[in-house]
C-alpha positions in Angstrom: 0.0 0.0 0.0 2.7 2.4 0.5 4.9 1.9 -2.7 1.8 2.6 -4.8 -0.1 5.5 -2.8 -3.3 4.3 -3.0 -6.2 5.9 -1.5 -9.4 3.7 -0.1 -11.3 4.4 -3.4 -8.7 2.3 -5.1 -7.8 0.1 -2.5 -9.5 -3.0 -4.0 -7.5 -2.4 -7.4 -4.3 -1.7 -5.2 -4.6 -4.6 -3.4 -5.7 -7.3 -6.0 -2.9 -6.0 -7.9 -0.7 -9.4 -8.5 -3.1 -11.3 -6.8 -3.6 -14.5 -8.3 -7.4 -16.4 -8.1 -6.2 -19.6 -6.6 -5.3 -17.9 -4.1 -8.4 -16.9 -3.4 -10.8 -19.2 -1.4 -14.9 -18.7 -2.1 -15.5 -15.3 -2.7 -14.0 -13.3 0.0 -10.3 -12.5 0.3 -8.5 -13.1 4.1 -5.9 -11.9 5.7 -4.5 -15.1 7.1 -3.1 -13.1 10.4 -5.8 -10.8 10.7 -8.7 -13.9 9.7 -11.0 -10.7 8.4 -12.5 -10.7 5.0 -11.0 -7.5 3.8 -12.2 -7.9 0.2 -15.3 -8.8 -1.5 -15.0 -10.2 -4.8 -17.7 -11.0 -7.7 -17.3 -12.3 -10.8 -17.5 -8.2 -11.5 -16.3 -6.7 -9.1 -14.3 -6.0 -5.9 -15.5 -3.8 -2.9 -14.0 -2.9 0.4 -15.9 -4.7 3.6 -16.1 -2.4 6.6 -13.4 -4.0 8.4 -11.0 -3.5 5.2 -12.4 0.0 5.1 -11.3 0.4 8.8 -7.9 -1.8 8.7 -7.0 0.8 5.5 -7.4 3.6 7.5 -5.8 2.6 10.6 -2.6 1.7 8.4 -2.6 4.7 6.2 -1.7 6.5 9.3 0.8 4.7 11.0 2.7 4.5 7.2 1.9 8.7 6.9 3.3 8.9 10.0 6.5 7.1 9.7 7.2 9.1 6.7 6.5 12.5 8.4 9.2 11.0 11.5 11.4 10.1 8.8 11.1 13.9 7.2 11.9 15.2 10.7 15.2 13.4 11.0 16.8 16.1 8.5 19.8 17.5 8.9 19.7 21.4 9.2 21.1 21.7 6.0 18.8 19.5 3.8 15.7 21.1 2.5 12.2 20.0 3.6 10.8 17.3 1.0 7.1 15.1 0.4 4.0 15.7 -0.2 1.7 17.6 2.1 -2.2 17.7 1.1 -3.9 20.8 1.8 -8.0 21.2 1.5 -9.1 25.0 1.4 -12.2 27.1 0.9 -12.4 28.0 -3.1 -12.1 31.7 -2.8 -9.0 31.7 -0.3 -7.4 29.1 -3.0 -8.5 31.3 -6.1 -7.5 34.8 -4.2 -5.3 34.2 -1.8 -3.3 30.8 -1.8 -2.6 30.3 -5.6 -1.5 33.5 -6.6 1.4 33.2 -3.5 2.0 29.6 -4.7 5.4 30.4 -6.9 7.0 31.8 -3.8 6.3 28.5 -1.7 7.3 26.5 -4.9 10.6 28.7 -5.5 11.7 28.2 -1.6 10.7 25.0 -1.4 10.6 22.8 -4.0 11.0 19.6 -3.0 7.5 20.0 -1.5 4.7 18.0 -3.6 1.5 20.2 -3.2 -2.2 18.3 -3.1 -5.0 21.1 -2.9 -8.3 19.6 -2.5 -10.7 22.9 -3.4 -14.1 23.4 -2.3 -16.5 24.5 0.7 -17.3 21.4 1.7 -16.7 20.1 5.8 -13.2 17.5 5.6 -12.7 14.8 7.6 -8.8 15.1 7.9 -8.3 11.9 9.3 -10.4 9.8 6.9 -9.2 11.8 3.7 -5.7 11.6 5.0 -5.1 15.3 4.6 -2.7 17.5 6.4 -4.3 20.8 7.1 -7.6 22.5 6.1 -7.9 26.5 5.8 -11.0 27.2 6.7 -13.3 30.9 7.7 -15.3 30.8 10.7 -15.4 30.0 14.3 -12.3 27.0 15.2 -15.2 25.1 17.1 -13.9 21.7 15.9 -12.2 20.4 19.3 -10.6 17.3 17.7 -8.0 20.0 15.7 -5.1 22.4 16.6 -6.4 26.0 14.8 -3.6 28.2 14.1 -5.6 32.0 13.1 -4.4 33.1 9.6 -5.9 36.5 10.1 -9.2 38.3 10.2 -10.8 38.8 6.7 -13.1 42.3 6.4 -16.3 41.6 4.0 -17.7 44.2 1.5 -21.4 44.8 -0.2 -21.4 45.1 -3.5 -23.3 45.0 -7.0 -22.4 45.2 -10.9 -23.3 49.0 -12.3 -25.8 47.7 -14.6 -27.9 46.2 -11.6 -27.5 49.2 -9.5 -28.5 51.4 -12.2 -31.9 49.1 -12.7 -32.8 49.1 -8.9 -31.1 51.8 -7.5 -28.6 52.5 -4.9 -29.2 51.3 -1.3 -28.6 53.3 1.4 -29.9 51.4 4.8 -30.3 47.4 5.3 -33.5 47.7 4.6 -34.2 48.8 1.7 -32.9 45.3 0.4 -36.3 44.2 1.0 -37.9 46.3 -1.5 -37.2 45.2 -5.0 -34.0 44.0 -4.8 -32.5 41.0 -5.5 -30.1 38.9 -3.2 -27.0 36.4 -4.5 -27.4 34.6 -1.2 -24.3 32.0 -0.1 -25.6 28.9 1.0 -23.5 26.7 3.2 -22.1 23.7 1.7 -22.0 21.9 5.1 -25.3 22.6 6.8 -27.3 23.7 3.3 -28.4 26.9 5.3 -28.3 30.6 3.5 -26.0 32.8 5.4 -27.5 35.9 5.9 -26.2 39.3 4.9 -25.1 41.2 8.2 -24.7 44.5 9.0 -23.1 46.6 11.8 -23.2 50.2 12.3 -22.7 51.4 16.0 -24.7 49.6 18.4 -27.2 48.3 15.8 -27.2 45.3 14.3 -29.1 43.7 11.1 -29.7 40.6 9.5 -31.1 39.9 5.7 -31.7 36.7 4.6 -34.7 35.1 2.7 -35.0 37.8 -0.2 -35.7 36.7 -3.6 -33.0 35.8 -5.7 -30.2 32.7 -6.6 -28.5 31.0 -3.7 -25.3 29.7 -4.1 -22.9 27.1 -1.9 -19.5 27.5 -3.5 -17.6 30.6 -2.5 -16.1 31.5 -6.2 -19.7 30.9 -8.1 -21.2 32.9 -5.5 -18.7 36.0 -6.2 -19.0 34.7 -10.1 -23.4 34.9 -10.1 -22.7 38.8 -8.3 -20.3 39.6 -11.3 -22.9 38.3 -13.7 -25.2 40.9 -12.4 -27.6 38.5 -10.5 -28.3 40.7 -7.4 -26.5 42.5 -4.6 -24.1 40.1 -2.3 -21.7 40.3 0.3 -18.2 38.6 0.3 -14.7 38.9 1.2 -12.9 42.3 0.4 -10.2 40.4 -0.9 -12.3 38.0 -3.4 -13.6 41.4 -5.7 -10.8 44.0 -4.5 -9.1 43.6 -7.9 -13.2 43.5 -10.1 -14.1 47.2 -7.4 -10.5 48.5 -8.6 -11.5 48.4 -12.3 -15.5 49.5 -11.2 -16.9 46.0 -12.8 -18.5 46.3 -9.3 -19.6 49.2 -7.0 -19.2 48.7 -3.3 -22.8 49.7 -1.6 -24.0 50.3 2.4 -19.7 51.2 3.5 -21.6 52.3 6.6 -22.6 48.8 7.9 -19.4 46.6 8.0 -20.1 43.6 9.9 -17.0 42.2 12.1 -13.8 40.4 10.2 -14.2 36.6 9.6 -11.4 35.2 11.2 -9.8 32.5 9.1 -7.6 29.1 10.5 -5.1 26.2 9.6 -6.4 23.2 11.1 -4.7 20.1 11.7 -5.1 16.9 13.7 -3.4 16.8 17.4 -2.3 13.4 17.0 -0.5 13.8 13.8 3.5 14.4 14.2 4.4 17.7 13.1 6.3 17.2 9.6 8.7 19.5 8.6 6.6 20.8 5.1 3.5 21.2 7.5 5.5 23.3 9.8 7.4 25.5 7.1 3.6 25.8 5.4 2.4 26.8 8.2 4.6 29.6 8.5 4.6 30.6 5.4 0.8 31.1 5.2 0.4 32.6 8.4 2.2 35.5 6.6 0.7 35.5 3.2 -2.9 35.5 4.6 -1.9 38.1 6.6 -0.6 40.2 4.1 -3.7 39.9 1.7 -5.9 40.6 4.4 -4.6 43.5 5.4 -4.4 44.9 1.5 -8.2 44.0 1.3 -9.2 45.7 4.6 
């Protein structure tokens, strides 16, 4: 399993690979020392059973593991090597993280780079993956969250659709006649309401007509095409409000920053790539957020 790299999804292949049929008794294929039917096989097919399922799993962490001890034991000189897998939120990835990538790449490259994109929740364990970077509250007690920075959001609309419905000037006046690009969560399939601060008060807007979306890039995509007013990131439209494809509306009601975090699993060994990663994020994010505020 570690010589080809696997995942679960192809265990079956993995594993059958050079396996002979006489070896095979009936339809099930044992582990003689374990005496658990890891395999299924058919005449068409082979499946993982739940204890292969689990036995994969449990091994693919002891061999990730060894490799990240064996990456520790470096000497100062050597640079940092392997692959690290990295699952992030689609607008940080499009905005933020790509763009910086050819620095990381240019100091170290000897670091093999898996980004799994998307807004969806990650079970780091189970997937086998490294780190997530994720927005929101670091409510997930079963990961170290290192903060990345706090990101500031912005209101916006296209000219055309502004010119067709007019300009806004309170909260709520969204809820006469306009049109909302709403973002719906890809992990609870909720619409996140549009907030706004401005002193003590406090608003919410949610449930207007419009499109709802639940991946971060289309959302800020179906805005661009003109679809209704939404509310993002500064830094996912600071570059389309620079070049007035979109007009930033209601500056007066900024809700709080969104803080963003790393996450990683407690009871995986600190590799060297994770830790120089780590690092080097902390100060990208940083830097964007801070041009975007």
């Amino acid at each position: 399993m570690r010589g080809n790299g696997q995942s679960s999804a192809t265990f079956p292949a993995a594993a059958f690979n050079g396996y002979s049929h006489t070896r095979a008794t009936g339809r099930s294929v044992w582990i003689l020392l374990l005496r658990k039917a890891l395999l299924q096989r058919t005449t068409r097919r082979v499946t993982v059973t739940p204890e292969g399922a689990a036995y994969y799993e449990r091994t693919a962490r002891v061999l990730k593991e060894l490799e990240d001890i064996d990456s520790g034991f470096v000497s100062a000189h050597q640079r940092p090597r392997g692959r690290l897998r990295i699952d992030i939120g689609s607008s940080s990835a499009s905005c933020v993280l790509i763009p910086a990538l050819p620095d990381f790449i240019a100091r170290y490259p000897d670091i093999r780079l898996d980004l799994g994109v998307g807004d969806r929740q990650v079970n780091l364990v189970g997937e086998n993956v490294d780190c997530v970077v994720r927005g929101g509250s670091a409510d997930e007690l079963s990961l170290i969250a290192r903060q990345l920075g706090r990101a500031s959001w912005v209101t916006c609309a296209t000219p055309e659709y502004l010119k067709r419905h007019g300009k806004p000037t309170h909260p709520d006046q969204l809820k006469n006649g306009h049109r909302i690009v709403s973002y719906v969560s890809a992990r609870t399939g909720r619409v996140t309401p549009m907030r706004f601060h401005s002193g003590s008060e406090r608003i919410e807007v949610g449930g207007l007509p419009g499109i709802g979306v639940n991946e971060s890039s289309a959302h800020v995509a179906a805005g661009m095409a003109g679809l209704g007013i939404f509310q993002t990131f500064s830094f996912a439209v600071r570059d389309a409000i620079a070049r007035g494809a979109l007009l930033p509306i209601l500056s007066a009601w900024q809700p709080d920053p969104y803080p963003f975090f790393l996450m990683y699993p407690p009871d995986r060994h600190m590799s060297q790539r994770l830790r120089v990663f780590i690092a080097w994020a902390t100060e990208r994010f940083a830097n964007k957020f801070n041009l975007a505020t």
